[in-house]
C-alpha positions in Angstrom: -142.6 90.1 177.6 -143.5 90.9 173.7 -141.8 93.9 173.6 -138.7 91.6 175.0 -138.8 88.7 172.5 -139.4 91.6 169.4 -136.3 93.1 170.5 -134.0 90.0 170.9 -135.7 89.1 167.2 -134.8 92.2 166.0 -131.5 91.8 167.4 -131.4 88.3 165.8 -132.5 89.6 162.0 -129.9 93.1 162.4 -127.1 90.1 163.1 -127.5 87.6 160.3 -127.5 90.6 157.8 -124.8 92.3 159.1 -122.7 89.2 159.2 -122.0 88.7 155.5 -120.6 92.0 155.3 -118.3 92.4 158.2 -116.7 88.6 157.1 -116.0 90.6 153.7 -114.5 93.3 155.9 -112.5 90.7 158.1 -111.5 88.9 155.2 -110.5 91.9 152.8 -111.5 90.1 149.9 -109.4 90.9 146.8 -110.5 94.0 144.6 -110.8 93.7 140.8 -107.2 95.5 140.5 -105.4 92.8 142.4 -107.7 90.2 140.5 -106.0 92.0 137.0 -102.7 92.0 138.8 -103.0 88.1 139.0 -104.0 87.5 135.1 -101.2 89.5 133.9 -98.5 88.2 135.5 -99.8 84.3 134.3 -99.9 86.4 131.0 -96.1 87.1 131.3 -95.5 83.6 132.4 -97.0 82.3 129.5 -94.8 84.6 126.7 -91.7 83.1 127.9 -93.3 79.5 127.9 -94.4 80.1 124.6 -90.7 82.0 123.3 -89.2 79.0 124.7 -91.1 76.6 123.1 -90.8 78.5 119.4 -94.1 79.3 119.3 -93.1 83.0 119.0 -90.0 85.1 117.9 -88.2 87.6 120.0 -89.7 90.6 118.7 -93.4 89.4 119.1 -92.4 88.2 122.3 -91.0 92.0 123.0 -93.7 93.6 122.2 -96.6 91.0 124.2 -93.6 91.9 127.3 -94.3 96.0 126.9 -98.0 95.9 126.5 -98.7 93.6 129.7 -95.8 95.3 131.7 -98.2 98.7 130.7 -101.5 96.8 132.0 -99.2 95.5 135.2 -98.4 99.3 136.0 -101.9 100.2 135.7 -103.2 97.7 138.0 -100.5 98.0 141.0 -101.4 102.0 140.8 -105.4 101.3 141.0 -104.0 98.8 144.1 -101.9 100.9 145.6 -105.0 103.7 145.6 -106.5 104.0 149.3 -110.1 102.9 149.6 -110.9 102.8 153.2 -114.3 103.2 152.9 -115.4 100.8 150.4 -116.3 98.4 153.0 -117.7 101.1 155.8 -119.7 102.5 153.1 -121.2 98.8 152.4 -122.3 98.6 156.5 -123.4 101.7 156.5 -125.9 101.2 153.8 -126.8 97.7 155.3 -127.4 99.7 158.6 -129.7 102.5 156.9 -131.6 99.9 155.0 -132.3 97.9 158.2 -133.1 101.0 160.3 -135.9 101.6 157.9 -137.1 97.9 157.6 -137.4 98.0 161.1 -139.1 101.8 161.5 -141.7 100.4 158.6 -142.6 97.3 161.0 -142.7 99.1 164.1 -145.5 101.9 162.4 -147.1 99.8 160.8 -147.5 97.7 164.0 -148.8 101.1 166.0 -151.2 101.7 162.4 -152.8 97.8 162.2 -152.1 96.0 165.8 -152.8 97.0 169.1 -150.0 98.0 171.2 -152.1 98.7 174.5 -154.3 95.9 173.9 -153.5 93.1 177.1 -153.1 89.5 176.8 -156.4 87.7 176.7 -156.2 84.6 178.5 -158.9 81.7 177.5 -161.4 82.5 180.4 -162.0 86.0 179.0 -161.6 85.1 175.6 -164.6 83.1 176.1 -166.4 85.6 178.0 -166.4 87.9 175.5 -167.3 85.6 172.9 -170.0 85.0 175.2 -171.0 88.6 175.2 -170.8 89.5 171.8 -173.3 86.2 171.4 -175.6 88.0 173.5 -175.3 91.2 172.0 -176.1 90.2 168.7 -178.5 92.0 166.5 -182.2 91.5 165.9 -183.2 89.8 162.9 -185.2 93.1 162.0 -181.7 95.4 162.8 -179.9 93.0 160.9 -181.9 93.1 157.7 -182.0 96.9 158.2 -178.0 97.3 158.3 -177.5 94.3 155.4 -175.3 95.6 153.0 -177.6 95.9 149.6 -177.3 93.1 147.5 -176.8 93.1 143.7 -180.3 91.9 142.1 -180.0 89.0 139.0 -180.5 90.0 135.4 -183.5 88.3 134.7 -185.8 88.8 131.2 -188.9 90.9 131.9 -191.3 87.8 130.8 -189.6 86.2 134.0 -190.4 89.4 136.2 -194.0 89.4 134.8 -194.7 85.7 135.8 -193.6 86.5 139.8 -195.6 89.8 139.6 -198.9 87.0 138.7 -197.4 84.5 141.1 -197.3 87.6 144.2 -201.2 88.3 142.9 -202.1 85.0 143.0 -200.5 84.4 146.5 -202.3 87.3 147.8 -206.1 85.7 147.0 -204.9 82.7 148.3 -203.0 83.5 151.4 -203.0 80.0 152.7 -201.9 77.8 149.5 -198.9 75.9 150.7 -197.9 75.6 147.1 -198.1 79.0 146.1 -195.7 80.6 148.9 -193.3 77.6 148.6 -193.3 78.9 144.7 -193.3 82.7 145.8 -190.1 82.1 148.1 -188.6 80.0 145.5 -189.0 82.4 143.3 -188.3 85.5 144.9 -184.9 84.0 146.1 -183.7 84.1 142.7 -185.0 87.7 142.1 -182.7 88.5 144.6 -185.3 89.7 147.1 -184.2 87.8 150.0 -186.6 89.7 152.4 -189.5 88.9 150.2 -188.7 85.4 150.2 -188.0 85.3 154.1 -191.4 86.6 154.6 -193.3 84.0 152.3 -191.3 81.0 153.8 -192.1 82.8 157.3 -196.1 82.5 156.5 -195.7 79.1 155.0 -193.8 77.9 158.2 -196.6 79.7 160.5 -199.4 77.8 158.4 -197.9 74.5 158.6 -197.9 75.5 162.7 -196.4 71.9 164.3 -196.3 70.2 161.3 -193.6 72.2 159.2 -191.1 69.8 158.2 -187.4 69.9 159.1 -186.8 71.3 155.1 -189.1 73.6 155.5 -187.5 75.4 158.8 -184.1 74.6 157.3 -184.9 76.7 154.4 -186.7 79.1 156.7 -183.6 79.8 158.7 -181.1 79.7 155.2 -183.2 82.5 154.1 -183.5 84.7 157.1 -179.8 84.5 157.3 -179.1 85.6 153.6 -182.1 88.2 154.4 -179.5 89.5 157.3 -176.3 89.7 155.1 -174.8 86.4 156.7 -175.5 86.8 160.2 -177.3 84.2 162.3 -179.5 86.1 164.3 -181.2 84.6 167.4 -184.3 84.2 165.5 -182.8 82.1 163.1 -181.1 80.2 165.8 -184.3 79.2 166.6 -185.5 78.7 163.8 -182.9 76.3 163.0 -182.8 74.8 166.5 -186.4 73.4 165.5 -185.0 71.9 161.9 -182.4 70.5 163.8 -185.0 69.0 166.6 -186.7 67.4 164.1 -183.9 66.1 161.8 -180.5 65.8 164.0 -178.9 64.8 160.6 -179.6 67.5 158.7 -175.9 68.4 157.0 -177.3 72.0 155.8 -178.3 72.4 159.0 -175.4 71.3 161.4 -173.4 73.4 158.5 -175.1 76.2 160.0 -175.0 75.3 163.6 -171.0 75.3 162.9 -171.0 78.9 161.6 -173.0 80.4 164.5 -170.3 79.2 166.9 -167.6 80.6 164.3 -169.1 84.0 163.9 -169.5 84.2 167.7 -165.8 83.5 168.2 -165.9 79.6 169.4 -163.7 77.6 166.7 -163.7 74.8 169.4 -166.8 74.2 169.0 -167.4 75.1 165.2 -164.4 72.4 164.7 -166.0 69.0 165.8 -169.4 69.8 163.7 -167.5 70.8 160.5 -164.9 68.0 161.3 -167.3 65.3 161.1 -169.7 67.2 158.1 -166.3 66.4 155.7 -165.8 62.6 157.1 -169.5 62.3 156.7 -169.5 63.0 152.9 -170.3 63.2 150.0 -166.9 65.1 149.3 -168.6 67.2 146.5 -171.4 68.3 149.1 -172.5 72.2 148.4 -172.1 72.6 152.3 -168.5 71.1 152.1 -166.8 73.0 149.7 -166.1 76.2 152.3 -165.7 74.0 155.1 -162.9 72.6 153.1 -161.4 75.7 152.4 -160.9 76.7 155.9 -160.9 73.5 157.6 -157.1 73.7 158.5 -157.1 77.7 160.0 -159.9 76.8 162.0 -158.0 73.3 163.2 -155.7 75.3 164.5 -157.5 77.8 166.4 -159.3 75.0 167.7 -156.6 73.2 168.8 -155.5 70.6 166.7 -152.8 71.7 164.7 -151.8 68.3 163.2 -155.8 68.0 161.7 -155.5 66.3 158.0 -159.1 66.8 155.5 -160.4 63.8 154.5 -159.2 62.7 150.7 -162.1 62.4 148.2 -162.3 58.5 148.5 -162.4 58.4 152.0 -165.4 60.0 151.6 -166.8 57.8 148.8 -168.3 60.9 146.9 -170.9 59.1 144.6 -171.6 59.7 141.3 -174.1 61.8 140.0 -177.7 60.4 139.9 -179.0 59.6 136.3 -181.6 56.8 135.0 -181.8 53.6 135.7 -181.4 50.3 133.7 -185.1 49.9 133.7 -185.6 53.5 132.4 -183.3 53.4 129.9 -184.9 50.1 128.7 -187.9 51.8 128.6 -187.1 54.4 126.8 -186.1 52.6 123.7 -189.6 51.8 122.7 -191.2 55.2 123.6 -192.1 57.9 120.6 -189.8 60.9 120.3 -192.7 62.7 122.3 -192.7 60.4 125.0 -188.9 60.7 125.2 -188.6 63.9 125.2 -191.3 64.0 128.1 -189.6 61.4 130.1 -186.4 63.7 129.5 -188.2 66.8 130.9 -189.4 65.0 134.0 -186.6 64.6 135.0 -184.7 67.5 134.7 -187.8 68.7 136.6 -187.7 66.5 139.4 -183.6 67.4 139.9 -184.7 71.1 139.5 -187.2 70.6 142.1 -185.1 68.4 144.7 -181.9 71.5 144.3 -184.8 73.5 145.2 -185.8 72.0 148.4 -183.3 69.6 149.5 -180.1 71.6 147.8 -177.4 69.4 145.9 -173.5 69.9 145.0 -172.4 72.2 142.4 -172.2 69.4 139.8 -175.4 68.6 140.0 -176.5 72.4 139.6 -174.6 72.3 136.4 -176.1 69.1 135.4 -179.3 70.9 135.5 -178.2 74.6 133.6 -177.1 72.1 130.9 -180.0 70.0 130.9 -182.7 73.2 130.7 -180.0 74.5 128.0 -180.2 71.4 125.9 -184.1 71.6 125.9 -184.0 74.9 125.0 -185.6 76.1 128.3 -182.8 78.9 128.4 -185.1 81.2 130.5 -184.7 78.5 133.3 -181.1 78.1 132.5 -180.1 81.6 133.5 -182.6 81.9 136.3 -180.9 78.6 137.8 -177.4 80.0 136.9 -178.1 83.6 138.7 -179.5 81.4 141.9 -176.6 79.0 141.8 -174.6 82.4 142.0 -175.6 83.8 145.1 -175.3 80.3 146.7 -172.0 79.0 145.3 -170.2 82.5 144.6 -168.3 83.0 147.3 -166.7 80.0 147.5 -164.5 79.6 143.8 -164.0 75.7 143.5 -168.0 75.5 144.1 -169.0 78.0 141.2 -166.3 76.7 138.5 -168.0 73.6 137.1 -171.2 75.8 137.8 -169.6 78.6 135.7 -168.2 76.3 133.0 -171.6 74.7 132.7 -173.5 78.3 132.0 -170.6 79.2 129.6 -170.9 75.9 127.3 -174.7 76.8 127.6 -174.3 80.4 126.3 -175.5 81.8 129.8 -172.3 84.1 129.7 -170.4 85.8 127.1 
């Protein structure tokens, strides 16, 4: 049946360009000799017009007479000249041109598709999604096979501060503090494992009582840690987060992309689906749902899907101080101020840390640390807003506009 309907298109395509051409043929459409033919004669016409009006004399209207009778002669012997393959030489061109459209589509069908391949009807389409769930990797053959990932600049003061924070985590093993710092931390080094592995022990020394964030963050870095892939143990991992928190968006986020990379876009569709009418529309999580949110309607089914628009999903404005604060800080000391000022770029540095945030609040923050001359901080924020907003390029811009006007980039 495919090869049928590719041959009756082919058919189809060889037919409307040939058609053009053989009308010509049918036609005979005039050749530029007859076209010259026609303009001299109107030429002579228009000499004896103009002799009879007085416009010219008899000898000028002799000699305008001898030259276009010459250029009349000239152009009834190109006509008369036999071209019967002007037009055969036109199809036969078309004809080569098509065979080797055609040729091109038909190897590099055999090159890139799958000619022997049979049709896959839904009920095995889903069984082998099935399977290849099953057969997924380990999360330990999955870190193994990650593709190597491209470490941060960072200055060496910033490498030297870590190296004290790993010392100081291994006296005290069992500080909550100190391995939510060492992950933190080692996330923006770049050494995913590392930070995996102190999240892992905090998570095992909260026991019961590890919070929703905590596993959420737990199963966000295993799966960075694996190159992307949701391995079963970070399905479980984020089954718990989930179990505790049903609302967690990072977290359903992720539950979509399991069933995507496991080939199920009908059930990766309702999760996304209702992540984007849920809001904010500037949401970190949002921004690549957005950008495939139609493909994946598709393959899911609903063809006619439309995103929501940005005030359908009331997207907020960014938080800042309140009246009070502000009122407040008109009678405080420049000191004071400038405290106040760094407590709260603190406290946003710390919620984007834990809790996440959208990319305009991440620039909010290189620009803040910039502006109090913290530019240490800056690029460290910059390189980790990187690895989470890089792949997706309307995430990273205001991100990337926000690290140029800060001097982060050259």
């Amino acid at each position: 049946m495919f090869w049928l309907l590719c041959a009756l298109l082919t058919l189809v395509v060889a037919a409307a360009i040939a058609a053009p051409l053989r009308r010509a043929r049918d036609t005979g459409a005039p050749s530029a000799a007859a076209y010259d033919l026609r303009v001299y004669r109107d030429q002579l016409r228009e000499v004896e017009r103009d002799l009879e009006r007085g416009v010219i004399g008899g000898d000028e209207a002799g000699r305008l007479r001898n030259e276009i009778g010459r250029k009349v002669l000239d152009a009834d012997r190109r006509l008369a000249e036999p071209s019967p393959s002007r037009h055969g030489g036109k199809m036969a061109g078309a004809g080569i041109v098509l065979l080797l459209l055609l040729a091109g589509a038909f190897g590099l069908y055999l090159y890139q598709g799958a000619p022997t391949a049979p049709d896959l009807p839904l009920s095995k389409r889903i069984a082998a999604a099935e399977r290849a769930y099953d057969d997924r990797p380990n999360q330990a053959e999955a870190e193994a096979a990650a593709p190597e990932r491209d470490k941060p600049k960072v200055d060496d003061e910033y490498v030297a501060l870590v190296e004290q924070l790993r010392e100081a985590v291994a006296k005290t093993p069992d500080d909550p503090q100190g391995l939510t710092l060492l992950a933190t931390n080692e996330m923006r080094l770049g050494n995913m494992i590392a930070a995996r592995e102190a999240q892992q022990r905090l998570v095992d020394l909260r026991g019961d009582q590890a919070s929703a964030q905590e596993l959420l963050r737990l199963s966000a870095l295993m799966i960075e840690a694996a190159g992307g892939l949701i391995t079963p143990e970070a399905e479980e991992v984020l089954a718990r987060a989930l179990q505790k928190d049903r609302s967690l968006p990072q977290g359903r986020y992720l539950l979509g992309l399991l069933q995507l990379q496991n080939g199920r876009p009908d059930r990766a569709f309702p999760v996304w689906r209702q992540l984007l009418e849920e809001g904010p529309y500037d949401a970190p999580w949002n921004a690549p749902i957005r950008a495939g949110i139609r493909d994946l309607a598709w393959l899911a089914g609903h063809p006619d899907y439309v995103p929501p628009e940005p005030e359908a999903t009331g997207m907020p404005a960014l938080p800042g101080p309140d009246a009070d604060a502000v009122a407040a800080a008109e009678d405080m000391t420049g000191e004071e101020r400038q405290e106040m000022i760094e407590n709260m770029v603190a406290g946003l540095e710390s919620r984007l840390a834990t809790e996440g945030g959208s990319p305009e609040e991440w620039a909010r923050l290189i620009g803040s640390l910039a502006v109090l001359g913290q530019t240490d901080r800056a690029r460290a924020i910059w390189n980790e807003a990187q690895q989470r907003f890089g792949a997706t390029p309307e995430a990273i811009a205001p991100i990337r506009a926000a690290a140029e006007k800060a001097g982060l980039i050259e």
